[in-house]
Structure formats: C-alpha cells, structure tokens
N, CA, C and O atoms as a MOPAC input file, in Angstrom:
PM7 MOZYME 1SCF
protein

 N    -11.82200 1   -17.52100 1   -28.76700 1
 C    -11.38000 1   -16.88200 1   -29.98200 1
 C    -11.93300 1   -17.60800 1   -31.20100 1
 O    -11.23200 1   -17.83900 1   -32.18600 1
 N    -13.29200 1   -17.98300 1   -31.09800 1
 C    -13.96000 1   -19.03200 1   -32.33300 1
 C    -13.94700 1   -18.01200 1   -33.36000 1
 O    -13.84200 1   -18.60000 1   -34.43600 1
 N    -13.99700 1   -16.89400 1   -33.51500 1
 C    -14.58400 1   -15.28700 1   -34.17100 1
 C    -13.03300 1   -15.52700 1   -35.21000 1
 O    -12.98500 1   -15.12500 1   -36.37200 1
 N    -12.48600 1   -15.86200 1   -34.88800 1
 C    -10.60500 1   -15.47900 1   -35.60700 1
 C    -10.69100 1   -14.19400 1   -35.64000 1
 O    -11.05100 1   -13.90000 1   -36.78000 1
 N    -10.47700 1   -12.70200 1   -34.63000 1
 C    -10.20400 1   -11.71500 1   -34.46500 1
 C     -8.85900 1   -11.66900 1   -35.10500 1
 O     -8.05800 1   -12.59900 1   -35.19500 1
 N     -8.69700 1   -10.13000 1   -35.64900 1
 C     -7.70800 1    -9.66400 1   -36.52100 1
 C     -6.38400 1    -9.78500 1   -35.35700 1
 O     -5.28700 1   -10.34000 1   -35.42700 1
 N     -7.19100 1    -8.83300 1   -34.06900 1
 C     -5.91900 1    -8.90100 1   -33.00100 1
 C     -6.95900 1    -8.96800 1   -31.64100 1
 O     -8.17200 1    -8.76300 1   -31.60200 1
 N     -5.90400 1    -9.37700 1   -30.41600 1
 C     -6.41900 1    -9.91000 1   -29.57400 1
 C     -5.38300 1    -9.23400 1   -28.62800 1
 O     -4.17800 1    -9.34400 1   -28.85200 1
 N     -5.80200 1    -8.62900 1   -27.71100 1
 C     -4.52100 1    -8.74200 1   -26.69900 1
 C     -5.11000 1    -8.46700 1   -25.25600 1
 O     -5.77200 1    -7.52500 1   -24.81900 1
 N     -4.60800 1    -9.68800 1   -24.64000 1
 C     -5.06200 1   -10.26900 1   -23.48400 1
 C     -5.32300 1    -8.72600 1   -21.96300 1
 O     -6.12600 1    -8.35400 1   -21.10700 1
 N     -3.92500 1    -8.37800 1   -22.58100 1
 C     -3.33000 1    -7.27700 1   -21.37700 1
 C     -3.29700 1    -7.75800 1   -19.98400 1
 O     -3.90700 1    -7.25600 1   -19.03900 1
 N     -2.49200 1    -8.82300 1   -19.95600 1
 C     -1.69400 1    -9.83500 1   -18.92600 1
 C     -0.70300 1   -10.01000 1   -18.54600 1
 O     -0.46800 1   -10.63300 1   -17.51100 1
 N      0.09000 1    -9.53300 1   -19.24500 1
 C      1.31200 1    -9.26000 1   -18.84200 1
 C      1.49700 1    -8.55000 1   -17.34500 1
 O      0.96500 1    -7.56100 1   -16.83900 1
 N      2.83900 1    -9.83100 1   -16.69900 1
 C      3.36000 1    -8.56600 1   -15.45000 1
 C      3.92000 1    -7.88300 1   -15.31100 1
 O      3.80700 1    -7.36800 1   -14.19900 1
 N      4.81800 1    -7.37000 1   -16.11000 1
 C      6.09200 1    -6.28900 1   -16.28900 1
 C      6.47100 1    -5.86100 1   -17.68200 1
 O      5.96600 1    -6.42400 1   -18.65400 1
 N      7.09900 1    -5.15800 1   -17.77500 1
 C      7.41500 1    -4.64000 1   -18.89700 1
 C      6.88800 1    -3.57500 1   -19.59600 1
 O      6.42400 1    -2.72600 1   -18.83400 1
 N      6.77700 1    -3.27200 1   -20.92200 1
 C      5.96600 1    -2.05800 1   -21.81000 1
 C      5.52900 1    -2.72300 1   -22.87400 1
 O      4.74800 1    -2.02900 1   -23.52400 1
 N      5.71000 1    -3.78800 1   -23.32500 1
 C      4.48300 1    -4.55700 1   -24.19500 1
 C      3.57200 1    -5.00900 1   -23.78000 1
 O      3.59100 1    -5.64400 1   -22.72500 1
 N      2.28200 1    -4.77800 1   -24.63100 1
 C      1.32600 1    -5.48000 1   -24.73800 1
 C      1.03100 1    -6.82800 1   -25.80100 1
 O      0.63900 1    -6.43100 1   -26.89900 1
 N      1.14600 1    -8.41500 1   -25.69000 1
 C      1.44300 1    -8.72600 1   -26.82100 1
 C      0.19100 1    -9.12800 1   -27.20600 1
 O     -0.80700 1    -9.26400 1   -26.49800 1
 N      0.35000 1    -9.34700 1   -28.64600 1
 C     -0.94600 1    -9.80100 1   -29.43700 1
 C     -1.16100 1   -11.29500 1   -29.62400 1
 O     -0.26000 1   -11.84700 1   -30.25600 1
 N     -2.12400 1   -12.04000 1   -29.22800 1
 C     -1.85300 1   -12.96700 1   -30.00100 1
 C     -2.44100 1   -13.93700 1   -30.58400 1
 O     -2.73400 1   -15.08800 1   -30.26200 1
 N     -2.56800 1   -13.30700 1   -31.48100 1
 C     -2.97700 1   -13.74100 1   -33.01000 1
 C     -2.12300 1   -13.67600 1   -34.16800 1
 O     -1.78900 1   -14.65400 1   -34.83700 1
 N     -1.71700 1   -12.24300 1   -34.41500 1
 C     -0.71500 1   -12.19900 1   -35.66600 1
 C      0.56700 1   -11.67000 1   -35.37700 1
 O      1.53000 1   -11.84400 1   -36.12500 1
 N      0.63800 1   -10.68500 1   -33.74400 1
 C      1.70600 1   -10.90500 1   -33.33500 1
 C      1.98100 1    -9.08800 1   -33.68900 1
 O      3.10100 1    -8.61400 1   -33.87900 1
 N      1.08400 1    -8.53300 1   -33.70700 1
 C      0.67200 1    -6.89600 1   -33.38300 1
 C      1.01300 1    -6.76500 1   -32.56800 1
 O     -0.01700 1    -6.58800 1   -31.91800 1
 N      2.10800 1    -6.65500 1   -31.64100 1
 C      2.12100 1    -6.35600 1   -30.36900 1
 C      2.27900 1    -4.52400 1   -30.16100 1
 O      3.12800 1    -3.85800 1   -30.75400 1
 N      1.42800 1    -4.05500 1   -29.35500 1
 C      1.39100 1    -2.63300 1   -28.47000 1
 C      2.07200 1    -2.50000 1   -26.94500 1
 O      2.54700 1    -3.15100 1   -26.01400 1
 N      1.83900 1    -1.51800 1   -27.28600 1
 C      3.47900 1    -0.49800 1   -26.25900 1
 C      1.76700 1    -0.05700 1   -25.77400 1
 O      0.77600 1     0.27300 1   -26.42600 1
 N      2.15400 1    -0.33400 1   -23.66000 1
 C      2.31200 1     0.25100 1   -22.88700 1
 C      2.50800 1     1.72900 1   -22.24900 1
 O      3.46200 1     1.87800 1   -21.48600 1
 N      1.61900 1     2.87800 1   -22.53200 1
 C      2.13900 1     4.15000 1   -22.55600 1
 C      1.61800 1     4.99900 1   -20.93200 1
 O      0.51300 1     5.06600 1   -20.39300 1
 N      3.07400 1     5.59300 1   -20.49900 1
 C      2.89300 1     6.60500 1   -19.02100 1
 C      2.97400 1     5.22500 1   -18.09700 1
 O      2.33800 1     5.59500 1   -17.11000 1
 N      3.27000 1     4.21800 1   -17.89800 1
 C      3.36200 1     2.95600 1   -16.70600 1
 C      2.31600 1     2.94700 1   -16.15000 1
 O      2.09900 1     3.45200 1   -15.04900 1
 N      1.37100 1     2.25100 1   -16.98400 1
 C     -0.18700 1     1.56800 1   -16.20400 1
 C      0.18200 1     0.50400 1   -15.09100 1
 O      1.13400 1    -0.25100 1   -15.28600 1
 N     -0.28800 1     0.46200 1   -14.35300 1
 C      0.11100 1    -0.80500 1   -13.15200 1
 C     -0.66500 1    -2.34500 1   -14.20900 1
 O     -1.78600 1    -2.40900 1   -14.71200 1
 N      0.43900 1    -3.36400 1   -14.22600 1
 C      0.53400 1    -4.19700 1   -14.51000 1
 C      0.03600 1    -5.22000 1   -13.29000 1
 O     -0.13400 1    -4.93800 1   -12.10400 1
 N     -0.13300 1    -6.43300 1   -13.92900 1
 C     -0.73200 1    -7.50300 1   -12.83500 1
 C     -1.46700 1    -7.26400 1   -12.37600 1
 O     -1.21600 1    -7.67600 1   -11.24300 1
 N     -3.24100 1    -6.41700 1   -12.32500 1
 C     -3.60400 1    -6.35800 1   -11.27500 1
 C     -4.80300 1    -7.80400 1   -11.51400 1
 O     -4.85000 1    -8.54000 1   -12.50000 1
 N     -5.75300 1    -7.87300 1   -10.15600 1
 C     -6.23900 1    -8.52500 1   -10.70700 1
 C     -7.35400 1    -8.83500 1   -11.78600 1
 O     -8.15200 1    -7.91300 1   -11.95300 1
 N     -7.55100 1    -9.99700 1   -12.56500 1
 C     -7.89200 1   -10.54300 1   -13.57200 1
 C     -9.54100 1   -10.68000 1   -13.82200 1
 O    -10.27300 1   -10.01500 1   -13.08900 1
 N    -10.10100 1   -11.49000 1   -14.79300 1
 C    -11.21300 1   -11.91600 1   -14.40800 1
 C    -11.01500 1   -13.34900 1   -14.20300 1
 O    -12.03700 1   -13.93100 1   -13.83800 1
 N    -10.01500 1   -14.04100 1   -14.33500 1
 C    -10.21400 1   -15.05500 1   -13.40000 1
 C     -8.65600 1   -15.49500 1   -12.89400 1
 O     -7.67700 1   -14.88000 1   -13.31600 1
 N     -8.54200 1   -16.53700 1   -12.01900 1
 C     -7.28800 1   -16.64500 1   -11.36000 1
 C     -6.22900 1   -17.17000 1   -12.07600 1
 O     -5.09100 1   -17.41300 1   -11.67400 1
 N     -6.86200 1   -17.36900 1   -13.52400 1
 C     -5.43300 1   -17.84600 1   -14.38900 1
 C     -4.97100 1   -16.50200 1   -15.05100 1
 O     -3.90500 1   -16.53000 1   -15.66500 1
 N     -5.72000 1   -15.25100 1   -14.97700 1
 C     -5.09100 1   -14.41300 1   -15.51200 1
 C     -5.20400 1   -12.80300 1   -14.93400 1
 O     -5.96100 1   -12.41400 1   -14.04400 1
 N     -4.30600 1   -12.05900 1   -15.64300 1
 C     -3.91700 1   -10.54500 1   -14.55100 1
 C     -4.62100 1    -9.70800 1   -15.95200 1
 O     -4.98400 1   -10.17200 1   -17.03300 1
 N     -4.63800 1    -8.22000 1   -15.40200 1
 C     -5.24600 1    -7.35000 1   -15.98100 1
 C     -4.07700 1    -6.16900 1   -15.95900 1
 O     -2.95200 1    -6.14600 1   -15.46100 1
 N     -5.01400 1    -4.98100 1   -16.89100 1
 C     -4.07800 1    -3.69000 1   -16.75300 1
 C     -4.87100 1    -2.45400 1   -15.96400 1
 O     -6.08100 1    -2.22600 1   -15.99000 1
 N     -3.78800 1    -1.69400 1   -15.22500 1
 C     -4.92200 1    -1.18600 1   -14.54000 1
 C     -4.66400 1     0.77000 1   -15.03700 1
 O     -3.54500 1     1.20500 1   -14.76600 1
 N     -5.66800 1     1.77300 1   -15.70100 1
 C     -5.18700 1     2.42600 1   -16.38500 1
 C     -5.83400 1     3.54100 1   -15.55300 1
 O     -6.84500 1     3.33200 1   -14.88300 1
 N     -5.12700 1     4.91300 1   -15.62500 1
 C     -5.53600 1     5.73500 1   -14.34300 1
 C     -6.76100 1     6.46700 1   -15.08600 1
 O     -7.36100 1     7.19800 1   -14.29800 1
 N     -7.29200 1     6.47300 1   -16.37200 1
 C     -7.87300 1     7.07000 1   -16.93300 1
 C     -7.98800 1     8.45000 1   -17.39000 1
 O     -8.93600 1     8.89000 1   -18.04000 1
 N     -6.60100 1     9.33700 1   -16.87700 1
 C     -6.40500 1    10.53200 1   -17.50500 1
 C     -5.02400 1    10.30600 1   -18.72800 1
 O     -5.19300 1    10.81200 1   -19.83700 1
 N     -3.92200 1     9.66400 1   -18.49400 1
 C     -2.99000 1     9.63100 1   -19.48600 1
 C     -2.30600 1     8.18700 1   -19.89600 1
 O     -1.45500 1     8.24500 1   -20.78400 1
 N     -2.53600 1     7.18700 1   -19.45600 1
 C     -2.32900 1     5.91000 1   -19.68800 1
 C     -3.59000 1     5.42200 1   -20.48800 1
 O     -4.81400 1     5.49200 1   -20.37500 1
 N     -2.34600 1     4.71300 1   -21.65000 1
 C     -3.31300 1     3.91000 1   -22.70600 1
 C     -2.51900 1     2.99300 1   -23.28300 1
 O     -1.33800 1     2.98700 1   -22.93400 1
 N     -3.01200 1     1.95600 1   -24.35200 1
 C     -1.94800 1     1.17400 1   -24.88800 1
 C     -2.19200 1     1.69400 1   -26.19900 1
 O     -3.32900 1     2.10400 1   -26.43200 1
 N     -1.50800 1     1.73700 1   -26.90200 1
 C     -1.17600 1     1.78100 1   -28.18600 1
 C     -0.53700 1     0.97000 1   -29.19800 1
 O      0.66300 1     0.78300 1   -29.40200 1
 N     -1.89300 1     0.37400 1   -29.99100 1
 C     -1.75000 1    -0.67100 1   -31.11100 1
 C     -0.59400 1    -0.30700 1   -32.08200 1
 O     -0.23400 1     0.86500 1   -32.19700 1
 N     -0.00400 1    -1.33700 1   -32.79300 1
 C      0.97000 1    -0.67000 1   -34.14800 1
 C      0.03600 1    -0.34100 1   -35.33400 1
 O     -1.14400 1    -0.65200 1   -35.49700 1
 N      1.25000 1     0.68900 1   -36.46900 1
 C      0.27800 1     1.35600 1   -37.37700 1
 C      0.41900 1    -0.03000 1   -38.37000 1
 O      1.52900 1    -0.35600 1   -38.79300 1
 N     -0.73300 1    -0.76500 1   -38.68200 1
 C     -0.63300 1    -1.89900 1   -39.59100 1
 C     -2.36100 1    -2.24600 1   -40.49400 1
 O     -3.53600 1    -2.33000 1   -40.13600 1
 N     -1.68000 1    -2.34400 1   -41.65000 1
 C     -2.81800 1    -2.86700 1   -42.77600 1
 C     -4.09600 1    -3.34000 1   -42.09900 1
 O     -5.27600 1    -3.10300 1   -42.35700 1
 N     -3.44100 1    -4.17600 1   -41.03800 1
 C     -4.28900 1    -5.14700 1   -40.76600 1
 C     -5.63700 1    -4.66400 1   -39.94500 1
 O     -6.57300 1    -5.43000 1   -39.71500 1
 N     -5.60000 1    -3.36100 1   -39.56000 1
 C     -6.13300 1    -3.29600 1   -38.90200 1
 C     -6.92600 1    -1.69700 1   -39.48400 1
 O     -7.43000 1    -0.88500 1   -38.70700 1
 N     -6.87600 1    -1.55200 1   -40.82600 1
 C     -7.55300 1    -0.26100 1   -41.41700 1
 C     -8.93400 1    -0.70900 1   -41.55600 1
 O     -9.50100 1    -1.70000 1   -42.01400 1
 N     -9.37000 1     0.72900 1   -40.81400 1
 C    -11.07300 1     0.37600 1   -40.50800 1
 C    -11.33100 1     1.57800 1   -41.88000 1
 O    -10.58600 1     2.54000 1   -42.06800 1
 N    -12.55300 1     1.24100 1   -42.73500 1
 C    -13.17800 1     1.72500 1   -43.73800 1
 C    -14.28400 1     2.33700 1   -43.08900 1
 O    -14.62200 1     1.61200 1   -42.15300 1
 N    -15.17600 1     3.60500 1   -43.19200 1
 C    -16.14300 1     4.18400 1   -42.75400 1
 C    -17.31700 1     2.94000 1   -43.38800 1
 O    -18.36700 1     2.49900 1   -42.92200 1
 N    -16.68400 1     2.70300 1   -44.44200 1
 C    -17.75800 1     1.86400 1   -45.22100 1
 C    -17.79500 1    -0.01300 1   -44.94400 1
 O    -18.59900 1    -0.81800 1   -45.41600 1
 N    -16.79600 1    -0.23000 1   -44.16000 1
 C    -16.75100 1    -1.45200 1   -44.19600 1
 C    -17.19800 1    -1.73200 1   -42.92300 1
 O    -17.21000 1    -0.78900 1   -42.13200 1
 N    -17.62200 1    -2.97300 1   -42.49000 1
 C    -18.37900 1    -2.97800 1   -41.29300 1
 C    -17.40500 1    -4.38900 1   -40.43200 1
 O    -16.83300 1    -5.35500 1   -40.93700 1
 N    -17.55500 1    -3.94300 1   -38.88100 1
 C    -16.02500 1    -4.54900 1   -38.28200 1
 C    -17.22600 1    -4.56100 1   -36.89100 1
 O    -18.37600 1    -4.13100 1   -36.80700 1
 N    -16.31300 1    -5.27500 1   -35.90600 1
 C    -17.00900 1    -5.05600 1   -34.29300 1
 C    -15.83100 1    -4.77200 1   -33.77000 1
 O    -14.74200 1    -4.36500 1   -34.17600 1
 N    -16.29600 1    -5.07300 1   -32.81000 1
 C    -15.10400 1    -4.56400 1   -31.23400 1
 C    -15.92600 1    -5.13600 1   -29.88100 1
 O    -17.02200 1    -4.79400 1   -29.43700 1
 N    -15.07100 1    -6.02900 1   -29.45400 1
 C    -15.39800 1    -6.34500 1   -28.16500 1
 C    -14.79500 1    -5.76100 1   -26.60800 1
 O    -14.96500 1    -6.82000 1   -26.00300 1
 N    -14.45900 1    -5.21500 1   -25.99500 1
 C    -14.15400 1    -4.64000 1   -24.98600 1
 C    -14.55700 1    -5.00900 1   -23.45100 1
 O    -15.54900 1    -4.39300 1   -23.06100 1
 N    -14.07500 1    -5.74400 1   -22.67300 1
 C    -14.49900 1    -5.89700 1   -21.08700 1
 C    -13.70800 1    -4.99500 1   -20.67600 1
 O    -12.68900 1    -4.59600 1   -21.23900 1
 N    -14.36000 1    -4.49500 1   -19.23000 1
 C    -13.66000 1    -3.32100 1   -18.90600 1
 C    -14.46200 1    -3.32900 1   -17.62100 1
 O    -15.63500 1    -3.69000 1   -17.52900 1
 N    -13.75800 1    -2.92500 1   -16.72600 1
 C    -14.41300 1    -2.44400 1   -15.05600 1
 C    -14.06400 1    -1.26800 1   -14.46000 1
 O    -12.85600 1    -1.11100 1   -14.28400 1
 N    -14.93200 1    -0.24200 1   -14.03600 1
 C    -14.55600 1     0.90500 1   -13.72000 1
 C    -14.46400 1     1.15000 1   -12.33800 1
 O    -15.15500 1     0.30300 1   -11.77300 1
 N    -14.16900 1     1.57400 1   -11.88500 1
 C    -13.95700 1     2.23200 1   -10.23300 1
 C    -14.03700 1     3.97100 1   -10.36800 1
 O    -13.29000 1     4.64700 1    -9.66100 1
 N    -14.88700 1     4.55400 1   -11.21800 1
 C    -15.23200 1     5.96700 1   -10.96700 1
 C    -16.45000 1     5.90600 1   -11.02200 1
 O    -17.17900 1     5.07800 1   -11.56800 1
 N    -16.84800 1     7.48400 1   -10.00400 1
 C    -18.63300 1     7.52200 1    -9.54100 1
 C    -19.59700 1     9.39100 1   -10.52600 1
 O    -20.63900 1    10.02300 1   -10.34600 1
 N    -18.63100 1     9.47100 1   -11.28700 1
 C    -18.83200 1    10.29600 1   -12.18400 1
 C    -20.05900 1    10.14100 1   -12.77600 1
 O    -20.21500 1     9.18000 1   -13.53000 1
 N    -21.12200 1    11.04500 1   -12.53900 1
 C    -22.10400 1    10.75300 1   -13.65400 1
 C    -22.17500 1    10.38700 1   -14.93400 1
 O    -23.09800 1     9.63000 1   -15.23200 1
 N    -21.57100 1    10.66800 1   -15.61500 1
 C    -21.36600 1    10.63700 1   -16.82900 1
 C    -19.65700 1    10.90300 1   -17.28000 1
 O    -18.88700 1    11.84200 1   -17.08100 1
 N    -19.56200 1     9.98100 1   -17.76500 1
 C    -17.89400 1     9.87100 1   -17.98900 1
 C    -17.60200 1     9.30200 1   -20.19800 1
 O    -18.25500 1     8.28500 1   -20.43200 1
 N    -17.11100 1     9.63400 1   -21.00200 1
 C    -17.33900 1     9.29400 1   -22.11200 1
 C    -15.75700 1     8.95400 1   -22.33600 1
 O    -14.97600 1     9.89300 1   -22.17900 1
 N    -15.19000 1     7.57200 1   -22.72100 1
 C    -14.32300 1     7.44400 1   -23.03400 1
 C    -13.96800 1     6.78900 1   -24.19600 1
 O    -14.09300 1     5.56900 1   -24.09100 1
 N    -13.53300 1     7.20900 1   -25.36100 1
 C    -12.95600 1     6.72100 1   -26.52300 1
 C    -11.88600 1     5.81200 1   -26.22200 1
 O    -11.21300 1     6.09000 1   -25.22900 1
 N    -11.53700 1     4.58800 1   -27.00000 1
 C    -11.67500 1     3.45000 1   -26.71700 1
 C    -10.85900 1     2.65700 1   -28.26300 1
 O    -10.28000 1     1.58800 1   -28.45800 1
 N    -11.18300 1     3.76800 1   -29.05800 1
 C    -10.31100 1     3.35300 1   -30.48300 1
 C    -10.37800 1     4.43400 1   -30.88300 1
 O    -11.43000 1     5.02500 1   -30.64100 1
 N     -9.32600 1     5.15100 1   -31.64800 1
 C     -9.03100 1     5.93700 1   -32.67200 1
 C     -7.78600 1     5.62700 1   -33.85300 1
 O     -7.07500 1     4.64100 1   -34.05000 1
 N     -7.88200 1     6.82900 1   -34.45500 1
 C     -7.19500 1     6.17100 1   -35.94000 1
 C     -6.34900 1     7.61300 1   -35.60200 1
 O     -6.72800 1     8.59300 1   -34.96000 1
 N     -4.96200 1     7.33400 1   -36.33700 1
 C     -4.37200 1     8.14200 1   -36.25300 1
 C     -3.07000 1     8.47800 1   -35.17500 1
 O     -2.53100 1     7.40300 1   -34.91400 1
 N     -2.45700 1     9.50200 1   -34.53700 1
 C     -1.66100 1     9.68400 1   -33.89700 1
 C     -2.19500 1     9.68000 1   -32.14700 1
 O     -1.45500 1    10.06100 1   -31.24000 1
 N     -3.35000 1     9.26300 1   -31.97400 1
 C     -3.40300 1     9.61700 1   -30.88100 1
 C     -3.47000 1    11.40000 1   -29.93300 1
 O     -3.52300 1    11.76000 1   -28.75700 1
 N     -3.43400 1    11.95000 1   -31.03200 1
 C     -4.31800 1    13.18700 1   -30.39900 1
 C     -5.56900 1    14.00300 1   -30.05000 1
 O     -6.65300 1    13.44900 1   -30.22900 1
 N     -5.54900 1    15.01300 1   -29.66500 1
 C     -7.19800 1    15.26700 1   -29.27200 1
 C     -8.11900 1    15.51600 1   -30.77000 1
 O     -9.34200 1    15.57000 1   -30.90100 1
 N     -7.13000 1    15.63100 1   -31.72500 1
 C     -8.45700 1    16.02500 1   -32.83300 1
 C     -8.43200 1    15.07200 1   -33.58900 1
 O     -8.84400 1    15.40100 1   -34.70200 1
 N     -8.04600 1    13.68600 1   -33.49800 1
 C     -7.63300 1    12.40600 1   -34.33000 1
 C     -9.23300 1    12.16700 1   -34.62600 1
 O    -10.11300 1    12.53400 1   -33.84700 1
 N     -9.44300 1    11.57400 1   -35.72400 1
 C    -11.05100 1    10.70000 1   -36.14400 1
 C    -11.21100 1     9.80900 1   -35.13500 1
 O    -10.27000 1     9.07800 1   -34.82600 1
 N    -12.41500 1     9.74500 1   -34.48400 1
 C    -13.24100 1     8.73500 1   -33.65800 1
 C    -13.62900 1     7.72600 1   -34.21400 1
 O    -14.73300 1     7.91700 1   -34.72400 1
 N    -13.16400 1     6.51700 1   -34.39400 1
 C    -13.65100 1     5.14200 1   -35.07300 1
 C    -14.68800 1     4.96300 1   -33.88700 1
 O    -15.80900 1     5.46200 1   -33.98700 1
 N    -14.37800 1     4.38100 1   -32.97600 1
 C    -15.19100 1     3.54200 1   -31.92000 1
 C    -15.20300 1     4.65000 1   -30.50800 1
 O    -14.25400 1     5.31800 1   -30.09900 1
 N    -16.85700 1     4.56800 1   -29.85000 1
 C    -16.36800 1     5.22300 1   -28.45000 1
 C    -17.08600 1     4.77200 1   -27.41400 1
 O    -17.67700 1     3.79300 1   -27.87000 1
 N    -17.36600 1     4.89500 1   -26.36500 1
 C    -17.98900 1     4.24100 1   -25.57700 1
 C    -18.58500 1     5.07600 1   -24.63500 1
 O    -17.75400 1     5.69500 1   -23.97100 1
 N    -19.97500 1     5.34100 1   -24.30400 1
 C    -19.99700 1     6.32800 1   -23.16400 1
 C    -20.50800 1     5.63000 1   -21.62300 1
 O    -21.55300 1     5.01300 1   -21.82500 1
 N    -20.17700 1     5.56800 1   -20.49000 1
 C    -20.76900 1     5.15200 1   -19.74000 1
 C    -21.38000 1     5.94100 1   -18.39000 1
 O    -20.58900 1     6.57200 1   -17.68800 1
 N    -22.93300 1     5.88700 1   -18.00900 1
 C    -23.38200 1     6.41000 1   -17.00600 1
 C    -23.05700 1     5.69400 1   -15.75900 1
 O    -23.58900 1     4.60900 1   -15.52500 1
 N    -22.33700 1     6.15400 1   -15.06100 1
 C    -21.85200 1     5.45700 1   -13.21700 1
 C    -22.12700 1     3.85000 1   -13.56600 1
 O    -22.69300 1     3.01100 1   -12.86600 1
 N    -21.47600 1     3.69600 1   -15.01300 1
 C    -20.82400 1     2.14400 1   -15.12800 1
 C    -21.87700 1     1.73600 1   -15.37200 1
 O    -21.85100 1     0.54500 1   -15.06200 1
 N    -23.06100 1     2.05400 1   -15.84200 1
 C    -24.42100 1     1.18000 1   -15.92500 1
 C    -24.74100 1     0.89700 1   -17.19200 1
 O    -25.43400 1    -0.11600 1   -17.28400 1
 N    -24.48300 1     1.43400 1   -18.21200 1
 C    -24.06400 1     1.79300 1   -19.73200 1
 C    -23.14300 1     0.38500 1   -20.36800 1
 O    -22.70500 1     0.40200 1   -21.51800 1

C-alpha cells in the first residue's frame, strides 16, 4: 500500500456481510451471500468468491471516492476466473445506484481470461 489508495479492501473476511476497508474505514456490504473464505492468493489470506450473475460488493456513497470524467484516478483489480466463455465483459466500477443504466466509470473486458 506504498500508493496511499483512497480505499482498499482486502475481501478476506470469513463470515458476515461486510467488506471492510482499510484505509479510511469505507467499509462495503456484501450483496446476495458470495461464499466467503475461499481460497486466497496466499496462505495468510482468504478471498471472495462471486457467482458472477448477481453477487457484488457494494462500496458506500462517499466524497471520497467521486470520480471526475476530468480528473484522472487508477484502479487496481486481481481477479481469477473459472469461466470458458469466449468473451465475457464485466463492469467492475460504476457510479450511482447500481443499475443496468447507471454511468460506466471503469470496465473490464476479458477473452477466456487472457485479457
């Protein structure tokens, strides 16, 4: 965490419906019961495991984290897939309520994980 990211969240947790943050303490809710604990990228830590049709986590609505079309930000993301879909496109950040016509900040597309 040399970068001082705005928010950080591990998604390590074994139980529960938070996700906590920690950095400033943003913590996100857990949405539809993703399987918790699975395994990690390494043996000190667990992962979330998300079915990819209705499980997601969801950040809180906070200052801290208003993206400007004009202001320039990153995003780091590890992620491992287990689908053989040619082409699969999954958004990854949005602004807003979380529905299908919400603004696309960030998205990600990946070909059979090679992307």
């Amino acid at each position: 965490l040399d970068d001082t990211p705005l928010g950080y969240w591990p998604l390590s947790e074994n139980s529960g419906s938070i996700a906590y943050e920690s950095m400033l303490g943003n913590n996100a809710t857990y949405s539809n019961s993703p399987s918790l604990a699975q395994n990690g990228p390494s043996l000190l830590e667990s992962s979330v495991l998300l079915n990819g049709s209705n499980q997601y986590v969801l950040s809180p609505s906070s200052p801290t984290f208003a993206m400007q079309a004009s202001s320039a930000w990153s995003l780091e993301i590890w992620i491992k897939t287990t689908f053989s879909n040619a082409s699969i496109r999954t958004f990854m950040i949005c602004r807003g309520t979380g529905g299908v016509n919400e603004d696309e900040v960030a998205g990600l597309t990946l070909n059979n994980g090679l992307d």
